[in-house]
Jmol script that loads the backbone (N, CA, C; Angstrom):
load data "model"
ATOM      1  N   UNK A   1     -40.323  26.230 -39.347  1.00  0.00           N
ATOM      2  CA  UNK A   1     -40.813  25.068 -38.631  1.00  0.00           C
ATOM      3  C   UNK A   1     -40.213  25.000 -37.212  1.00  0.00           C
ATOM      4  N   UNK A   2     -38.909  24.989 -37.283  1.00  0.00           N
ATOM      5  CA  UNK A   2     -38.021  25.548 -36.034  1.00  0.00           C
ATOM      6  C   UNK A   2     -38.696  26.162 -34.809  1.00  0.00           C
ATOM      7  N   UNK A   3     -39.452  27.609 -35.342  1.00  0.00           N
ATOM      8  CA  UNK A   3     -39.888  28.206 -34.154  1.00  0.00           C
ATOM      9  C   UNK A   3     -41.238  28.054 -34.110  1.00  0.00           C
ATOM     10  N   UNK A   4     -42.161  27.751 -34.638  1.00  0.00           N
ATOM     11  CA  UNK A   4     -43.354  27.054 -34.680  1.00  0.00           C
ATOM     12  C   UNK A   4     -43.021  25.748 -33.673  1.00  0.00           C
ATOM     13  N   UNK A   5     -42.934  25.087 -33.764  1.00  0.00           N
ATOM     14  CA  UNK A   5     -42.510  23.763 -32.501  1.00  0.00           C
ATOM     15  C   UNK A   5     -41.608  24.133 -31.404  1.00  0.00           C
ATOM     16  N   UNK A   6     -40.773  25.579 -31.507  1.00  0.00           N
ATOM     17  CA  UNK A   6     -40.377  25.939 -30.423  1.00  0.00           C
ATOM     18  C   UNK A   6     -41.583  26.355 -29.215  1.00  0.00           C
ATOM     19  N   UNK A   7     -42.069  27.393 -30.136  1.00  0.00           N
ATOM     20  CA  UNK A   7     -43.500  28.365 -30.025  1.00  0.00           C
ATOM     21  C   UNK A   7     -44.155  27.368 -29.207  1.00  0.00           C
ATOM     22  N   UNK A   8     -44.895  25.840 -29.736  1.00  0.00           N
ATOM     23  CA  UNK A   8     -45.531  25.398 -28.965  1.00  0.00           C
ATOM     24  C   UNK A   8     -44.913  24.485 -27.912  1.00  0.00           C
ATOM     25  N   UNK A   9     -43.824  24.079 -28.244  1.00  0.00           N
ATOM     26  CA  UNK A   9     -43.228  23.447 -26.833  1.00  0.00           C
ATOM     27  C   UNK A   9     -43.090  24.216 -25.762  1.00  0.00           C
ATOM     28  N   UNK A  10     -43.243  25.660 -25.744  1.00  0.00           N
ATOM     29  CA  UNK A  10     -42.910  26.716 -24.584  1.00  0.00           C
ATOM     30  C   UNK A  10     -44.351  26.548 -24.296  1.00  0.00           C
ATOM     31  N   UNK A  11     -45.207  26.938 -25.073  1.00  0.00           N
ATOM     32  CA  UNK A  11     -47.133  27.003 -24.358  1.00  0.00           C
ATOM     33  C   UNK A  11     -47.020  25.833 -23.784  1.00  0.00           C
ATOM     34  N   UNK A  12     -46.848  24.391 -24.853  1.00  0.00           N
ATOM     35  CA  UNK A  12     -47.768  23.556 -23.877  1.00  0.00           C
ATOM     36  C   UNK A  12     -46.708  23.327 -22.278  1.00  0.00           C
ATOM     37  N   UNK A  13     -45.897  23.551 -22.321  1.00  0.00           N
ATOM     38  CA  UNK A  13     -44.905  23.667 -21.133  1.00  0.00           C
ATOM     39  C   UNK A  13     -45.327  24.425 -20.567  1.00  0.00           C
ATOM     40  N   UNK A  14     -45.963  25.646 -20.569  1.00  0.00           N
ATOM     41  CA  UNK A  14     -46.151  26.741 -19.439  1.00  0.00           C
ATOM     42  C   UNK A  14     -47.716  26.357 -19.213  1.00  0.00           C
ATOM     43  N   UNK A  15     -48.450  25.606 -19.938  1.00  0.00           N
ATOM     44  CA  UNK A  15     -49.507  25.441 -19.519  1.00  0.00           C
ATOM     45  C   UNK A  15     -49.413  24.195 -18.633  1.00  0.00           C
ATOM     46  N   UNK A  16     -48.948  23.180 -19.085  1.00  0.00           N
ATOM     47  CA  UNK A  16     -48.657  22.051 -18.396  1.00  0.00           C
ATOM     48  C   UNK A  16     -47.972  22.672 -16.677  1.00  0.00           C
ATOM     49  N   UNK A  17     -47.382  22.695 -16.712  1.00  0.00           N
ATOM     50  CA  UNK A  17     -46.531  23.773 -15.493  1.00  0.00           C
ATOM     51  C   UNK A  17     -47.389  24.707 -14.693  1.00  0.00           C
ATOM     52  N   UNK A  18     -48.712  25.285 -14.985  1.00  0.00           N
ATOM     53  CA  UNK A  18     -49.300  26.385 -14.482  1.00  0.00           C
ATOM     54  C   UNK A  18     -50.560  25.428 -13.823  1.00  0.00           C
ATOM     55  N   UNK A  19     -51.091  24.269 -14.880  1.00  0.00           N
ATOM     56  CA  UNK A  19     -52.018  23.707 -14.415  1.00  0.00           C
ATOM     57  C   UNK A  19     -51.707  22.728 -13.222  1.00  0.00           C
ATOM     58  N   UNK A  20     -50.371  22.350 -13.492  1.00  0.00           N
ATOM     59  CA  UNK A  20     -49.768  21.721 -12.105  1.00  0.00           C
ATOM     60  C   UNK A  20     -49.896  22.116 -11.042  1.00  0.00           C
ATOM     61  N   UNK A  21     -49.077  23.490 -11.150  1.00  0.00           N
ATOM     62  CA  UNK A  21     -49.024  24.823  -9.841  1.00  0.00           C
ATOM     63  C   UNK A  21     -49.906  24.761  -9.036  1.00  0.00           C
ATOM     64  N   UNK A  22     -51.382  24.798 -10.432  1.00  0.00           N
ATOM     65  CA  UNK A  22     -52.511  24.983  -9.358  1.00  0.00           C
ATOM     66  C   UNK A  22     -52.882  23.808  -8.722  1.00  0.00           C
ATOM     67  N   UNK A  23     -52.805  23.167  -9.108  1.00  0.00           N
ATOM     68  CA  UNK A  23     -53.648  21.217  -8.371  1.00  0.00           C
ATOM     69  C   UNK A  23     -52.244  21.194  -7.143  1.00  0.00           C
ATOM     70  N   UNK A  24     -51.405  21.370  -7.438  1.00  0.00           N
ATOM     71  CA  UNK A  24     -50.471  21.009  -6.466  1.00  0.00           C
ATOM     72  C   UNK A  24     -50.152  22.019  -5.298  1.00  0.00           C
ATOM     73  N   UNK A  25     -50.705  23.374  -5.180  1.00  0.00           N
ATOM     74  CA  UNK A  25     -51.215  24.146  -4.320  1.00  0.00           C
ATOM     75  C   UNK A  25     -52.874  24.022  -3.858  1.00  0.00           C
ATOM     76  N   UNK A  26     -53.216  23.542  -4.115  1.00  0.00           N
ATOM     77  CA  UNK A  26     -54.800  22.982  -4.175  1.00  0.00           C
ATOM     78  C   UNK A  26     -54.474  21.587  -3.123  1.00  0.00           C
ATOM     79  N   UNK A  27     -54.130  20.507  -3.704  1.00  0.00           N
ATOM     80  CA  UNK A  27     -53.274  19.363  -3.082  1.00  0.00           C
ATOM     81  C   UNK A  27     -53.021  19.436  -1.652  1.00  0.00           C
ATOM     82  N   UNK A  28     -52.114  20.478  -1.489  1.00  0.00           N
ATOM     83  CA  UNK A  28     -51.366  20.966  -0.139  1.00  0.00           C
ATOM     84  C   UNK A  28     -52.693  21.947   0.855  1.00  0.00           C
ATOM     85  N   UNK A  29     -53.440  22.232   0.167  1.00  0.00           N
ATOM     86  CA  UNK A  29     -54.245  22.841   0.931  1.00  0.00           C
ATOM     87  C   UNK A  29     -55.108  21.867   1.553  1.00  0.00           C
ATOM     88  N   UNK A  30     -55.313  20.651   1.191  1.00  0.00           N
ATOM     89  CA  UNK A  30     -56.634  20.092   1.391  1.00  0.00           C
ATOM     90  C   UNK A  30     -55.959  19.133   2.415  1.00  0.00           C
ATOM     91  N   UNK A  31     -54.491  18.898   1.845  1.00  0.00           N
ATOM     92  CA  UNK A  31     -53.704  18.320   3.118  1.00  0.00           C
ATOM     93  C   UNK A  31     -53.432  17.899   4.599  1.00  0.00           C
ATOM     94  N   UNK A  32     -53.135  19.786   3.920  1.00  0.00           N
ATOM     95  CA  UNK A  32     -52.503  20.541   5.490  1.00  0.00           C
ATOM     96  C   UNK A  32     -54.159  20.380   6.541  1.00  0.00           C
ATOM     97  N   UNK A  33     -55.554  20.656   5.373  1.00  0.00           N
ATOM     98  CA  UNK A  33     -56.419  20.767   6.709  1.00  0.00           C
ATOM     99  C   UNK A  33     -57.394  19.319   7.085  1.00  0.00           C
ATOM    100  N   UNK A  34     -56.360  18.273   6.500  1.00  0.00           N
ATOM    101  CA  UNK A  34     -56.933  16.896   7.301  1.00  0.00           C
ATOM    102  C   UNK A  34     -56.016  16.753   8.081  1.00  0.00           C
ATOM    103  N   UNK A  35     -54.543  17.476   7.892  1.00  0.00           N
ATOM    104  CA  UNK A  35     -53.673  17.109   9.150  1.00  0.00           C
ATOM    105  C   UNK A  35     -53.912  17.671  10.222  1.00  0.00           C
ATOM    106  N   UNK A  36     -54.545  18.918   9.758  1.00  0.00           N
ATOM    107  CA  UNK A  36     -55.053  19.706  11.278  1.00  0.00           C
ATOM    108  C   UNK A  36     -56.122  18.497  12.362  1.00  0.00           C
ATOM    109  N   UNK A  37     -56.766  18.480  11.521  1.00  0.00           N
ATOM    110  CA  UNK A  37     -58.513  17.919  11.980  1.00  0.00           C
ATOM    111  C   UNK A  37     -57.417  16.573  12.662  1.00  0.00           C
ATOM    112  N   UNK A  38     -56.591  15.544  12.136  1.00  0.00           N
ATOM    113  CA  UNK A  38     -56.089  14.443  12.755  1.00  0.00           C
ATOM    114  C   UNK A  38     -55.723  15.250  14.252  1.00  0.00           C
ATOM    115  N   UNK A  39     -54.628  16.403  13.768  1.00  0.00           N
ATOM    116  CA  UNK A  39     -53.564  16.568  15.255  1.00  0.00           C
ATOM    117  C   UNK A  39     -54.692  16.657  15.705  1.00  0.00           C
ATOM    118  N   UNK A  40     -55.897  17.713  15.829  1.00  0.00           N
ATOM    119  CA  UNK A  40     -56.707  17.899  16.802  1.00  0.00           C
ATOM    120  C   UNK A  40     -57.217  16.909  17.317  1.00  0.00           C
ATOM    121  N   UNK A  41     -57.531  16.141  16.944  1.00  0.00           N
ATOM    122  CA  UNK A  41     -58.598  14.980  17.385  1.00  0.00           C
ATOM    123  C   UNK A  41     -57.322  13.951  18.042  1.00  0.00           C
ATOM    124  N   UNK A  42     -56.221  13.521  17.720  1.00  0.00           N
ATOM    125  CA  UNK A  42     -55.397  13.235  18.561  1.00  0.00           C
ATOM    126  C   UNK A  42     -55.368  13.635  19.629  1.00  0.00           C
ATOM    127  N   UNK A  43     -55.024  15.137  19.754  1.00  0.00           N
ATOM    128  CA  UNK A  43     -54.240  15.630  21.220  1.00  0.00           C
ATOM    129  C   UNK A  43     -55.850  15.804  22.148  1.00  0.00           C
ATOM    130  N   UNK A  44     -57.068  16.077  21.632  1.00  0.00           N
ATOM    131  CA  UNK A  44     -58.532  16.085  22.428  1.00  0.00           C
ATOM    132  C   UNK A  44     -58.855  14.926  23.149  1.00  0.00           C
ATOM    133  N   UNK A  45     -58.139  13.985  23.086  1.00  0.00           N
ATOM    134  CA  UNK A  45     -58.450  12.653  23.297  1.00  0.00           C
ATOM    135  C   UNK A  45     -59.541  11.508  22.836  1.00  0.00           C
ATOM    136  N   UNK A  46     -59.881  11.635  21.514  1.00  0.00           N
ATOM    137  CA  UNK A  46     -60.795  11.370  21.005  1.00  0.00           C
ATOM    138  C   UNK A  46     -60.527   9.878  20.560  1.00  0.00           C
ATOM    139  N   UNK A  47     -61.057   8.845  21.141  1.00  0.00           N
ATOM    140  CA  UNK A  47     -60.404   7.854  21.197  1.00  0.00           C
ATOM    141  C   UNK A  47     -59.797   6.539  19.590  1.00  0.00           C
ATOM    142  N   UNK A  48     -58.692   5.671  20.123  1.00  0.00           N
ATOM    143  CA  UNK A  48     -58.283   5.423  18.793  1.00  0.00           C
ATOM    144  C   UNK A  48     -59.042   4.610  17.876  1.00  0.00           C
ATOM    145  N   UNK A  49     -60.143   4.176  18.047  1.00  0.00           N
ATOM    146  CA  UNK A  49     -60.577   3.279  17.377  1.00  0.00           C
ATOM    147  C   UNK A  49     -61.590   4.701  16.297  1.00  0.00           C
ATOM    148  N   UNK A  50     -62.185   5.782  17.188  1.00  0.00           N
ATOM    149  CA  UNK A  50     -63.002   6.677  16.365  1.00  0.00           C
ATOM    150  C   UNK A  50     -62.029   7.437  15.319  1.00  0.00           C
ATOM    151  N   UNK A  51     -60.620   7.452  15.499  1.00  0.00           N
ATOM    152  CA  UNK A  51     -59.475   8.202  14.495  1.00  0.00           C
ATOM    153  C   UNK A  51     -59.808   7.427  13.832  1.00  0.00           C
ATOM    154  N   UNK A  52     -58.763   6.084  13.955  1.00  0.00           N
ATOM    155  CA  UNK A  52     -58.778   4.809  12.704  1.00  0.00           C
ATOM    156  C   UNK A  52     -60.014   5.016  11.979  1.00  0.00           C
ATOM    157  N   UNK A  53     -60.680   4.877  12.491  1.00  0.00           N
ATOM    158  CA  UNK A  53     -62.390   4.343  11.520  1.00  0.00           C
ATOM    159  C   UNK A  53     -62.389   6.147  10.833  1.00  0.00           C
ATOM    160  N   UNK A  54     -62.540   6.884  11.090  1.00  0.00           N
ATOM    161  CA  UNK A  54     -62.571   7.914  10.559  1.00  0.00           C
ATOM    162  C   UNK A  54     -61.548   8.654   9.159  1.00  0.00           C
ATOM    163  N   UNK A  55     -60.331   7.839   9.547  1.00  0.00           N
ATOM    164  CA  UNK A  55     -59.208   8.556   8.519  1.00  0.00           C
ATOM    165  C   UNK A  55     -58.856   7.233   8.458  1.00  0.00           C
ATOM    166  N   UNK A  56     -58.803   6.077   8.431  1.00  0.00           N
ATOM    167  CA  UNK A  56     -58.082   5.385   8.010  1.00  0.00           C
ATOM    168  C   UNK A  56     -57.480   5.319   6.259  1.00  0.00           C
ATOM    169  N   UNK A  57     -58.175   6.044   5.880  1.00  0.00           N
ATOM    170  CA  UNK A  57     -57.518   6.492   4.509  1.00  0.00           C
ATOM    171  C   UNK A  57     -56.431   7.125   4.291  1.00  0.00           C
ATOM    172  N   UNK A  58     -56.205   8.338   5.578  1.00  0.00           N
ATOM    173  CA  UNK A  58     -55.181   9.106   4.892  1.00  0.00           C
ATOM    174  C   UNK A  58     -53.928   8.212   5.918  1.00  0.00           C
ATOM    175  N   UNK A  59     -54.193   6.999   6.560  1.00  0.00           N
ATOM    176  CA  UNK A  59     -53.411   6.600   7.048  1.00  0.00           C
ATOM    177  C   UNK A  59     -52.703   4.963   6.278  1.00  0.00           C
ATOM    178  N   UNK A  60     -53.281   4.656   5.572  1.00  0.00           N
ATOM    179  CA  UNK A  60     -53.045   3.884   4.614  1.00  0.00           C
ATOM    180  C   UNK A  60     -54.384   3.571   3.655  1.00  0.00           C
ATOM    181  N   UNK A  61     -53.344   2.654   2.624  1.00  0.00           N
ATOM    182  CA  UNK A  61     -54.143   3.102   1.361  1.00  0.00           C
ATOM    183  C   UNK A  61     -55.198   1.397   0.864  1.00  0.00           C
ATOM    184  N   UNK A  62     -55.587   1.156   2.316  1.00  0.00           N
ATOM    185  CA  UNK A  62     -56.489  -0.264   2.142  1.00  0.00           C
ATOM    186  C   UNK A  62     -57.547  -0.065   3.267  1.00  0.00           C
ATOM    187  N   UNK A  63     -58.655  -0.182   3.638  1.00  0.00           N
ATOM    188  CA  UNK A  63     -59.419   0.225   4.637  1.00  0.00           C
ATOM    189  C   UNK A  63     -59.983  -1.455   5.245  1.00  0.00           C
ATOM    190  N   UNK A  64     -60.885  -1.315   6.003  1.00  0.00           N
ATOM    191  CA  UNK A  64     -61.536  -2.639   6.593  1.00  0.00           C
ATOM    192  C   UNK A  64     -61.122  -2.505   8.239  1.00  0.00           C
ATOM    193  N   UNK A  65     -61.395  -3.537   9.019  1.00  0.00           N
ATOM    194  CA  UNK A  65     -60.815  -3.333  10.139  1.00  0.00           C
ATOM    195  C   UNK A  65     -59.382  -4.350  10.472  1.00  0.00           C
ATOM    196  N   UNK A  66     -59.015  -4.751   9.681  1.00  0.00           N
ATOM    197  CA  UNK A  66     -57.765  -5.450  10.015  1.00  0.00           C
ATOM    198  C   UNK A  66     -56.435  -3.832   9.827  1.00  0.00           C
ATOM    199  N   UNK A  67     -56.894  -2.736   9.165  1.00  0.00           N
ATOM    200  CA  UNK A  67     -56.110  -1.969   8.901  1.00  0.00           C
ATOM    201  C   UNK A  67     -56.375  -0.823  10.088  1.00  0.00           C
ATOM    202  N   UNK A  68     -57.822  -0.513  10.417  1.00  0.00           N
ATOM    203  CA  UNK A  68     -58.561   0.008  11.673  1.00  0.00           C
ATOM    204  C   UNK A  68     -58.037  -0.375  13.070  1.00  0.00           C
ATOM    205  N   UNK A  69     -57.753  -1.694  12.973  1.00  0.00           N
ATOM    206  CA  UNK A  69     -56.820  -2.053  14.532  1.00  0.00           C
ATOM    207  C   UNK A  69     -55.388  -2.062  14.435  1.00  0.00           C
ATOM    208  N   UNK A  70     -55.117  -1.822  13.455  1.00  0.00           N
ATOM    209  CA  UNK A  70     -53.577  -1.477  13.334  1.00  0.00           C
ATOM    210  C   UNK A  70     -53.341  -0.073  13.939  1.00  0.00           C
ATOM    211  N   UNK A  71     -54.241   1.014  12.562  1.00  0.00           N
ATOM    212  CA  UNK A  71     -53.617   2.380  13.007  1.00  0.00           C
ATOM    213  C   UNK A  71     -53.949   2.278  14.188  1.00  0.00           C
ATOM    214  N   UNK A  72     -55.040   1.813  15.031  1.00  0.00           N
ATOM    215  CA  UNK A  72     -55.209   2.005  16.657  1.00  0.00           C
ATOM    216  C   UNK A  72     -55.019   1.743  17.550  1.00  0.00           C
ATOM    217  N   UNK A  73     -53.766   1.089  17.067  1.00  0.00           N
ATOM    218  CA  UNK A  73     -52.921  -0.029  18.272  1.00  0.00           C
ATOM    219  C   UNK A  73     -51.506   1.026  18.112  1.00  0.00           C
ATOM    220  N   UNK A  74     -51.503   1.714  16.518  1.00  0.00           N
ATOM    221  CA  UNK A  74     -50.245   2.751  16.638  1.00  0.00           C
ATOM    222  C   UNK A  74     -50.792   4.054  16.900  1.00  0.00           C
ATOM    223  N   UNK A  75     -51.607   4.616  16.928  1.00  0.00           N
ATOM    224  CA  UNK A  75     -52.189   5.585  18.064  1.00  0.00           C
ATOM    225  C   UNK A  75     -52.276   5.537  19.579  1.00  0.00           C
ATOM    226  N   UNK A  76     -52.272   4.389  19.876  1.00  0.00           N
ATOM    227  CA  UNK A  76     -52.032   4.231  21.683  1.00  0.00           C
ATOM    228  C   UNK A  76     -50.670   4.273  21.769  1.00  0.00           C
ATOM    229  N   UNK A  77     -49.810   3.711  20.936  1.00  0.00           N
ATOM    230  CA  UNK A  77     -48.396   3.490  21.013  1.00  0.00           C
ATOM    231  C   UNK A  77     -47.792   5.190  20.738  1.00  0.00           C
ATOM    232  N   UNK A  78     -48.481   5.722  19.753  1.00  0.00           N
ATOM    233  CA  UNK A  78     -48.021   7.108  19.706  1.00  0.00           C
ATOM    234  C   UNK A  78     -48.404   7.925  20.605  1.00  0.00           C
ATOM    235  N   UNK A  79     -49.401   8.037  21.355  1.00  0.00           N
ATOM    236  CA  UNK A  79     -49.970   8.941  22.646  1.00  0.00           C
ATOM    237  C   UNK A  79     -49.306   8.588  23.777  1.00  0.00           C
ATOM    238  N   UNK A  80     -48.572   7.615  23.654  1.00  0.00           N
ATOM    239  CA  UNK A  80     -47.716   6.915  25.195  1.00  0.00           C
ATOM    240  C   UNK A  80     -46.044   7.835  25.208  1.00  0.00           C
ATOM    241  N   UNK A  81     -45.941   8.247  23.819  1.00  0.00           N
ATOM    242  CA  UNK A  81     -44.847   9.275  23.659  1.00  0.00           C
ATOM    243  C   UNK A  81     -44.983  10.121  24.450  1.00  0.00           C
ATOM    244  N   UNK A  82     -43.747  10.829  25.142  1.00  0.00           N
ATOM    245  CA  UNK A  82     -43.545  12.193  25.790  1.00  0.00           C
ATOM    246  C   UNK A  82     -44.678  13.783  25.060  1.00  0.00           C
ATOM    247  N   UNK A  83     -44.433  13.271  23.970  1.00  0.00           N
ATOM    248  CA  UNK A  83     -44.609  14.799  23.516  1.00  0.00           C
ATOM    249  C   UNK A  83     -46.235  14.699  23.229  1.00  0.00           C
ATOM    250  N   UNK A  84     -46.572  13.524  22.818  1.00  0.00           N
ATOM    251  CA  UNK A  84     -48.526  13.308  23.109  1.00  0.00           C
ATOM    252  C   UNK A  84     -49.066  13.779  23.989  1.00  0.00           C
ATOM    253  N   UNK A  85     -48.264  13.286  25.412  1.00  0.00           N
ATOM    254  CA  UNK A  85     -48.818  13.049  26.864  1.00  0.00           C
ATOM    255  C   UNK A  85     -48.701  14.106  27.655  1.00  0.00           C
ATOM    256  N   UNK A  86     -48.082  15.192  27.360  1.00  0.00           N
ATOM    257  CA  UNK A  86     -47.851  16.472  28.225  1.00  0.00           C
ATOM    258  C   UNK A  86     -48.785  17.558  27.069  1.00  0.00           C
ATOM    259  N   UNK A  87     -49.390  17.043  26.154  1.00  0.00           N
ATOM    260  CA  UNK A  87     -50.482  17.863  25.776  1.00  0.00           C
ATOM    261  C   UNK A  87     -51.686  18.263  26.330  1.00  0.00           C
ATOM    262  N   UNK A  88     -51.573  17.479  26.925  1.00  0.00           N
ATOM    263  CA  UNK A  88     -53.016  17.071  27.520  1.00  0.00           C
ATOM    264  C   UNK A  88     -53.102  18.159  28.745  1.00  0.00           C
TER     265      UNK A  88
END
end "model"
wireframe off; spacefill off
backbone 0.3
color backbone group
Protein backbone atom coordinates (compact mmCIF):
# COMPACT_ATOMS: atom_id res chain seq x y z
CA UNK A 1 0.00 0.00 0.00
CA UNK A 2 3.09 2.07 0.97
CA UNK A 3 4.38 2.26 -2.55
CA UNK A 4 1.18 2.29 -4.40
CA UNK A 5 0.35 5.88 -2.74
CA UNK A 6 3.95 6.61 -3.00
CA UNK A 7 3.72 5.61 -6.85
CA UNK A 8 0.83 7.98 -7.17
CA UNK A 9 1.81 10.88 -5.10
CA UNK A 10 5.04 11.14 -7.41
CA UNK A 11 2.61 11.06 -10.88
CA UNK A 12 0.08 13.22 -9.67
CA UNK A 13 3.02 15.61 -8.50
CA UNK A 14 4.92 15.44 -11.70
CA UNK A 15 1.86 15.94 -13.55
CA UNK A 16 0.57 18.67 -11.46
CA UNK A 17 4.17 20.34 -11.77
CA UNK A 18 4.52 19.78 -15.66
CA UNK A 19 1.01 21.13 -16.32
CA UNK A 20 2.00 24.20 -14.33
CA UNK A 21 5.40 24.57 -16.23
CA UNK A 22 3.45 24.80 -19.15
CA UNK A 23 0.58 27.54 -18.34
CA UNK A 24 3.20 29.38 -16.46
CA UNK A 25 5.62 29.59 -19.47
CA UNK A 26 2.60 30.20 -21.64
CA UNK A 27 1.57 33.04 -18.91
CA UNK A 28 4.97 34.80 -19.34
CA UNK A 29 4.78 34.67 -22.93
CA UNK A 30 1.58 36.40 -23.44
CA UNK A 31 2.93 38.88 -20.84
CA UNK A 32 6.08 39.81 -21.95
CA UNK A 33 4.17 40.62 -25.50
CA UNK A 34 1.48 43.10 -24.01
CA UNK A 35 4.41 44.68 -22.27
CA UNK A 36 6.06 45.13 -25.47
CA UNK A 37 2.91 46.54 -27.41
CA UNK A 38 2.43 49.06 -23.95
CA UNK A 39 6.42 50.20 -24.03
CA UNK A 40 5.87 50.74 -27.70
CA UNK A 41 2.93 52.68 -27.78
CA UNK A 42 4.26 54.69 -24.80
CA UNK A 43 7.60 55.78 -26.13
CA UNK A 44 5.60 56.45 -30.09
CA UNK A 45 3.69 58.95 -28.48
CA UNK A 46 0.47 57.57 -28.79
CA UNK A 47 -1.56 59.55 -26.66
CA UNK A 48 -2.73 58.80 -22.88
CA UNK A 49 -6.17 58.61 -22.99
CA UNK A 50 -5.83 55.93 -26.33
CA UNK A 51 -3.25 53.65 -23.79
CA UNK A 52 -5.75 53.88 -20.80
CA UNK A 53 -8.82 52.99 -22.91
CA UNK A 54 -6.91 50.33 -24.63
CA UNK A 55 -5.10 48.35 -21.69
CA UNK A 56 -6.69 49.58 -18.94
CA UNK A 57 -6.90 46.02 -17.88
CA UNK A 58 -3.51 45.08 -17.63
CA UNK A 59 -3.24 48.27 -15.68
CA UNK A 60 -5.73 47.59 -13.08
CA UNK A 61 -8.19 45.16 -12.36
CA UNK A 62 -11.65 47.49 -12.62
CA UNK A 63 -12.26 49.29 -16.00
CA UNK A 64 -14.80 52.37 -16.77
CA UNK A 65 -13.46 55.79 -17.08
CA UNK A 66 -12.97 56.86 -13.56
CA UNK A 67 -10.00 54.17 -13.77
CA UNK A 68 -9.21 55.46 -17.69
CA UNK A 69 -8.39 59.02 -16.24
CA UNK A 70 -6.38 57.80 -13.65
CA UNK A 71 -3.95 55.54 -15.64
CA UNK A 72 -3.85 58.82 -17.94
CA UNK A 73 -3.13 61.32 -15.65
CA UNK A 74 -0.17 58.57 -14.53
CA UNK A 75 1.01 58.28 -18.04
CA UNK A 76 1.57 62.09 -18.46
CA UNK A 77 3.16 62.00 -15.04
CA UNK A 78 5.32 59.04 -16.24
CA UNK A 79 6.40 60.56 -19.75
CA UNK A 80 7.46 63.86 -17.82
CA UNK A 81 10.30 61.42 -16.36
CA UNK A 82 13.88 61.79 -17.68
CA UNK A 83 14.09 58.47 -19.10
CA UNK A 84 10.42 58.76 -21.16
CA UNK A 85 11.48 62.11 -22.56
CA UNK A 86 14.90 61.55 -24.14
CA UNK A 87 13.22 58.66 -26.05
CA UNK A 88 11.72 60.48 -28.17
Amino acid sequence: MKIFLSTLFFVVGGLAYSSNCIWRITAAGVEYRNSLRISSDLLTGVSEREIAKAYVREFYWVSGAEAEESISNGILLLRRLPFWSQSK
